[in-house]
N, C-alpha and C positions, 0 to 999 in steps of 0.2 A: 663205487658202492651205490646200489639203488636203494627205492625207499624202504622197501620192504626188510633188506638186509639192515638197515641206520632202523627200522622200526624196532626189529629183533635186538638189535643193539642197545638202545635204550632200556627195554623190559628188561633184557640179562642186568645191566647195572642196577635198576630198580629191586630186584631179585638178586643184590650181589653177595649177600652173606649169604644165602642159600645155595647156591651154585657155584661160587668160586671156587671153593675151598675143595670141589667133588672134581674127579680127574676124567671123569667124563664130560666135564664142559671142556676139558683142557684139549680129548679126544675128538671131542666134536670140530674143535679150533682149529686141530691139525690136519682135519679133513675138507675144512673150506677154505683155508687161507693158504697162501704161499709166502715160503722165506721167512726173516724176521716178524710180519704181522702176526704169523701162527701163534708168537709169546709176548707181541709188542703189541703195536698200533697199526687201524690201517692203511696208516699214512707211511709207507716205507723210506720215502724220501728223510722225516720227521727220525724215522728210526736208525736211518744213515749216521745224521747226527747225535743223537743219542749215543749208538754205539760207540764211534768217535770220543765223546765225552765221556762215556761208562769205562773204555779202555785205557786212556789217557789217565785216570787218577788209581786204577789197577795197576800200571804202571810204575806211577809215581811212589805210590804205597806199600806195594809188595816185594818193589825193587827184585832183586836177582832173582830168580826161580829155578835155577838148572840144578836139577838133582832134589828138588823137592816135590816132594807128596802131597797134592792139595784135593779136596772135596769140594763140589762146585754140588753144592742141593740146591734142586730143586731147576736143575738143569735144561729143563725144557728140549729144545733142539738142536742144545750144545754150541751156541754162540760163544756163550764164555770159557766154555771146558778148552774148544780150539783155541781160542787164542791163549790160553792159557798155556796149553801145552805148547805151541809153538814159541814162547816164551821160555820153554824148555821146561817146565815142568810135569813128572807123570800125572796124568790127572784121573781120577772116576766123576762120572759124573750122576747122581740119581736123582729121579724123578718118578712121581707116581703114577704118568700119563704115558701108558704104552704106546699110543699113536704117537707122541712127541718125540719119543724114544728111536720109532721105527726111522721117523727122520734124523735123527741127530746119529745115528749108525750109517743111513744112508750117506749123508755130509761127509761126515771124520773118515769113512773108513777103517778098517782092523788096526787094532794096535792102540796107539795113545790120541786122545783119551780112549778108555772105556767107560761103560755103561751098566748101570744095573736098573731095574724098576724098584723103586723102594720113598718111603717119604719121608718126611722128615721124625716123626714123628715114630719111626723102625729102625733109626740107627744107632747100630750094637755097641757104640763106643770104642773100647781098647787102646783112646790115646795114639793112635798112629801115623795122624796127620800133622802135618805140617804149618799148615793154613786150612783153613775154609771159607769157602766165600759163598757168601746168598746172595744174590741178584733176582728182587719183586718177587720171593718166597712164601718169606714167614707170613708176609701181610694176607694172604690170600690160604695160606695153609692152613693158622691160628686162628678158630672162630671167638675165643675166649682169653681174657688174660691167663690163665690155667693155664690153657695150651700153650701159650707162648713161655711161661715160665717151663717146660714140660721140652720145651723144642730148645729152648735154650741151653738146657742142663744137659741134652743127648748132643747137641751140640762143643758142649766143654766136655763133655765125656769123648768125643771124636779125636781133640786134640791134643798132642805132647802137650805137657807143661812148658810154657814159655812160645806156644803154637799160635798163630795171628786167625783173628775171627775178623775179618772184612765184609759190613753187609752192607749195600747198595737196597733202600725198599722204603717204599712212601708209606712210613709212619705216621699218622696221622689219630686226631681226635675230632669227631664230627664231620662236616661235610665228605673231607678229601679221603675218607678214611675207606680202602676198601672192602675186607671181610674184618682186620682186627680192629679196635678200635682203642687205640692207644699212641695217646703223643708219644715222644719221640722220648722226652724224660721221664715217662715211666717204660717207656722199653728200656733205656738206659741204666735205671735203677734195678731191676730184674738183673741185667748182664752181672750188675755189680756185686748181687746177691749170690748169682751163680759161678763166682769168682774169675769174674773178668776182672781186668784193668783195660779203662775206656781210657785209649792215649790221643783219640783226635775222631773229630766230624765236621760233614762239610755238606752243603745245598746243591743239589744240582737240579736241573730242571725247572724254571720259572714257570708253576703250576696255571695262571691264567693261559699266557701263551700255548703250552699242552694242552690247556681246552681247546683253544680254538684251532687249534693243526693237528688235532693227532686221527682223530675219527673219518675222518675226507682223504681220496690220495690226490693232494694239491699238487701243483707245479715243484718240481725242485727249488726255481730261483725265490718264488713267493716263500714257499715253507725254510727257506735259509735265512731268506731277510726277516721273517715274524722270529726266528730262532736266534736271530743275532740281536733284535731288539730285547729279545726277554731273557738272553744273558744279560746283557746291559743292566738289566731294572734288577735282573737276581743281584748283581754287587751294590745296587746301589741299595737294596732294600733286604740286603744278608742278615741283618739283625731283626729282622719280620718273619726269618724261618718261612723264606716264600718259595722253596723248595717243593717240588712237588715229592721228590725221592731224597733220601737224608745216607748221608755215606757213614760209617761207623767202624772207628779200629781200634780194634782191643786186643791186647794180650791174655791169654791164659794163666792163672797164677795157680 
């Protein structure tokens, strides 16, 4: 990354409620960067990891998937849709960024998953899913708590009764907070309005350490050892909610 590019970088964060949330910065993204930074960091090495730890508790959570229906919003360029599906699940995946789209068709190839452009904030409900899962959506989608209450409901409108909402997304109030600005217990308390049942959450990501590795593409071995130390301090300081991104699983009632 040169200066210019980390200059530009900063002004977008400075600018991040005004820009995130529109799918043309999303387009712009997928025309300068490669691979995972397109929707990540870009630090690749950093997003290795990540992905790693983002699939690993997908795993754990979702258990079996063969034969099921899942909605991955806000799917960018289909990281999680594939492994989703190879998981054995049919997957769609939508997102409001055509250019992200164009690559996440190029990746998967025809067939599962698929793909539509659509946001969250356009989905028609009818209960037909099985699961859905958001992966660093809502926070970026919802400029307002309104919106979030709004994306939530199209949300429980997506799923069967008795259907898992799985979201992976750094909730936050103040500093860390991207476009929405809402801790994590009052996203929580919205779910529970929109009649969820919130059955578990979990920290991932020790949000100091993602400062300092995620914007540079560092060394592999550097960005593993800063990664393995700021797991460390996430368990030891898990009751300080020092997660950078908050895991969330709820049942449909």
């Amino acid at each position: 990354m040169n200066v210019s590019s980390l200059a530009a970088m900063v002004r977008n964060r400075l600018r991040r409620e005004g820009i995130y949330s529109r799918s043309e910065y999303w387009d712009a993204k997928a025309a300068e960067y490669n691979g995972d930074a397109i929707s990540m960091w870009p630090n690749n090495a950093l997003n290795r990891l990540y992905h790693r730890e983002q699939t690993d508790l997908i795993s754990a959570w979702l258990g079996d998937l063969r034969g099921r229906l899942v909605l991955d919003v806000g799917c960018g360029t289909g990281r999680i849709s594939r492994f989703l599906a190879a998981l054995g699940a049919t997957v769609v995946g939508v997102d409001f960024s055509e250019k992200s789209l164009e690559v996440a068709r190029r990746l998967s190839g025809a067939g599962n998953p698929s793909y539509r452009r659509q946001s969250v904030f356009e989905l028609e409900g009818g209960g037909a899913f099985d699961a859905v899962v958001c992966l660093g959506c809502l926070s970026v989608a919802c400029r307002t708590p309104g919106q979030f209450v709004c994306a939530a409901r199209r949300l429980r409108n997506s799923l069967k009764t008795g259907g898992v909402l799985l979201l992976i997304e750094p909730f936050h109030r103040g500093f860390l907070h991207r476009v929405l600005n809402m801790s994590l217990d009052e996203c929580l308390e919205v779910l529970r309005r929109e009649r969820f049942d919130i059955r578990r959450t979990a920290e991932l990501h020790f949000w100091p350490m993602r400062l300092l590795l995620a914007y540079f593409p560092l060394p592999a071995t550097l960005t593993a050892a800063g990664y393995g130390l700021g797991q460390m301090f996430l368990k030891m300081f898990n009751r300080l909610s020092a997660g950078d991104y908050k895991a969330v699983y709820a049942v449909a009632e």
